[in-house]
ZAMIPA-864474 format. One record per residue (C-alpha): x, y, z; residue in one letter. Coordinates in steps of 0.05 Angstrom, whole numbers, padded with zeros to 5 digits, always signed. Layout:
<nodes>
XYZA ...
</nodes>
This chain:
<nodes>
-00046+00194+00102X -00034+00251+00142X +00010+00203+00199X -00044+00193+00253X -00054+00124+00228X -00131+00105+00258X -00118+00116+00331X -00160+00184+00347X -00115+00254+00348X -00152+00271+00409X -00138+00207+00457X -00061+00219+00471X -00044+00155+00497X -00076+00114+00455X -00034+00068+00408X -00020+00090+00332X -00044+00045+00281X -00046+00022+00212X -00076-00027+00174X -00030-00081+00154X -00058-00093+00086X -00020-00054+00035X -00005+00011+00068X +00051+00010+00112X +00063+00076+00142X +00034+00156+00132X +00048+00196+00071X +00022+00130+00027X +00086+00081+00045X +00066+00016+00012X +00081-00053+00013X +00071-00066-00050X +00124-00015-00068X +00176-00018-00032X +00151+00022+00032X +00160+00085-00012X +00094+00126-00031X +00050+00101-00074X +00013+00141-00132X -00037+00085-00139X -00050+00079-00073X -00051+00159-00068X -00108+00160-00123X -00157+00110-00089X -00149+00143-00020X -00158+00218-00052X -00217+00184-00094X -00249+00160-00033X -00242+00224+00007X -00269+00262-00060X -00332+00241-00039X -00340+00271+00023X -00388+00330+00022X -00342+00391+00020X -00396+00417+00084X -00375+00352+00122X -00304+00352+00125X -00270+00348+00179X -00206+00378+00197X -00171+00311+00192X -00204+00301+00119X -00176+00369+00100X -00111+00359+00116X -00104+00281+00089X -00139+00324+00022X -00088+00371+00017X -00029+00327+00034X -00054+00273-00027X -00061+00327-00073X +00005+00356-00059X +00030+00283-00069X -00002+00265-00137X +00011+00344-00161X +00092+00333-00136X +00105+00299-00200X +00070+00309-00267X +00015+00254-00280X +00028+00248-00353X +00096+00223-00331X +00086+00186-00278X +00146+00183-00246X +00121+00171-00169X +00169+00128-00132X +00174+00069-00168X +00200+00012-00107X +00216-00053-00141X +00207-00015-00211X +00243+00019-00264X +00192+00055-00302X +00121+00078-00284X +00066+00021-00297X +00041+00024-00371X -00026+00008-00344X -00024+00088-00317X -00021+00106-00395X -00082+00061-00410X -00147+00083-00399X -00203+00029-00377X -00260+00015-00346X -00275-00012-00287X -00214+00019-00253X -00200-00037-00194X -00125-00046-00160X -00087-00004-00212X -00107+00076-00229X -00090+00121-00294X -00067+00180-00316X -00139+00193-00325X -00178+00175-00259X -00111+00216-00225X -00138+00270-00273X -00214+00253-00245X -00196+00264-00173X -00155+00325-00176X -00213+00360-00222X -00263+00331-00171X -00229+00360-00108X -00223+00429-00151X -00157+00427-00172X -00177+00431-00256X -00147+00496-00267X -00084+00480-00235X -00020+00486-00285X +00013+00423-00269X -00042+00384-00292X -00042+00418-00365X +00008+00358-00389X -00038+00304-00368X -00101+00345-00398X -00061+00347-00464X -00038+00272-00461X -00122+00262-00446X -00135+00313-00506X -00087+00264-00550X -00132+00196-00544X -00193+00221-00563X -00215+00201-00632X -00239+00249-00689X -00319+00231-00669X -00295+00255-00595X -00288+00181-00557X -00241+00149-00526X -00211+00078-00525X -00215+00023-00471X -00142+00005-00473X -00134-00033-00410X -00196-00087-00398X -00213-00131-00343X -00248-00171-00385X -00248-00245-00374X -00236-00232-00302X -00301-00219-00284X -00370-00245-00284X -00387-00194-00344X -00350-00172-00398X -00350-00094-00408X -00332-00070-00479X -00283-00089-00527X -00204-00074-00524X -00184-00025-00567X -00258+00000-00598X -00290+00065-00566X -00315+00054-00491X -00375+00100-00474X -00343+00091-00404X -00273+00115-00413X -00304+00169-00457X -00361+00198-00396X -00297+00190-00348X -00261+00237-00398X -00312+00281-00407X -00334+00299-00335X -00260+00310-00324X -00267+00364-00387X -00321+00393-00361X -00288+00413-00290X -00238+00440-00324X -00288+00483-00360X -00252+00460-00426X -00288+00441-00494X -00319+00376-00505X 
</nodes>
């Protein structure tokens, strides 16, 4: 993330290194797109840091926090429009909100990540709290629009009816931006 690749900062001579799986270089390069940054990639990596105590990170973890936040807040979520590699158009699975969330991300767990690593009141994320606002129903759910269903060993909800999944994800995002449920 932040260009140190795994090798440790404070051993000087020892090699630089970086998985080989889908990230190809610092700053979220990807494979998968083209060796240009990659948002979904960006939103897994912040997710996973998200969940290091606040009291417990390191210096390191602060700075790969800040730089994937200034990443995914460089563009406006609702949008999208990350570099897009082999593509012409963002995704439309970014615009569908499901549960589980595997290889692919949405507007809304962007949205979960940012609010979790305090960034809820930040302007630049009122867009993709409005396009949120926009899919709830009038009883205050929200859809499962994108399903993994039949590609697991369990089924979870139905396409298209209220998901009590998508709508907790929506709400804890609501409530760390201190807005009404």
């Amino acid at each position: 993330i932040t260009g140190e690749g795994i090798a440790p900062a404070k051993e000087k001579d020892a090699p630089v290194r970086f998985y080989r799986s889908g990230n190809s270089a610092p700053g979220f390069a990807c494979s998968a797109n083209n060796h240009l940054p990659c948002a979904w990639g960006a939103v897994k990596s912040m997710l996973a840091l998200s969940k290091v105590p606040d009291a417990t990170r390191t210096p390191a973890i602060r700075a790969a926090i800040a730089t994937g936040s200034e990443f995914l807040l460089s563009r406006d979520p609702a949008v999208a429009d990350y570099p897009m590699g082999y593509a012409t158009k963002p995704s439309q699975s970014w615009f569908r909100f499901g549960y589980p969330i595997a290889y692919v991300t949405d507007v809304l767990q962007t949205l979960e990540v940012l609010t979790a690593l305090g960034y809820g009141g930040d302007a630049r994320l009122r867009p993709a709290l409005e396009l949120l606002l926009s899919k709830r129903d009038k009883q205050g759910r929200w859809r499962m629009d994108y399903t993994y269903n039949g590609k697991m060993w369990v089924d979870v909800e139905h396409r298209g009816e209220p998901s009590k999944w998508v709508t907790l994800r929506a709400a804890r995002v609501l409530r760390r931006c201190e807005r009404p449920l």
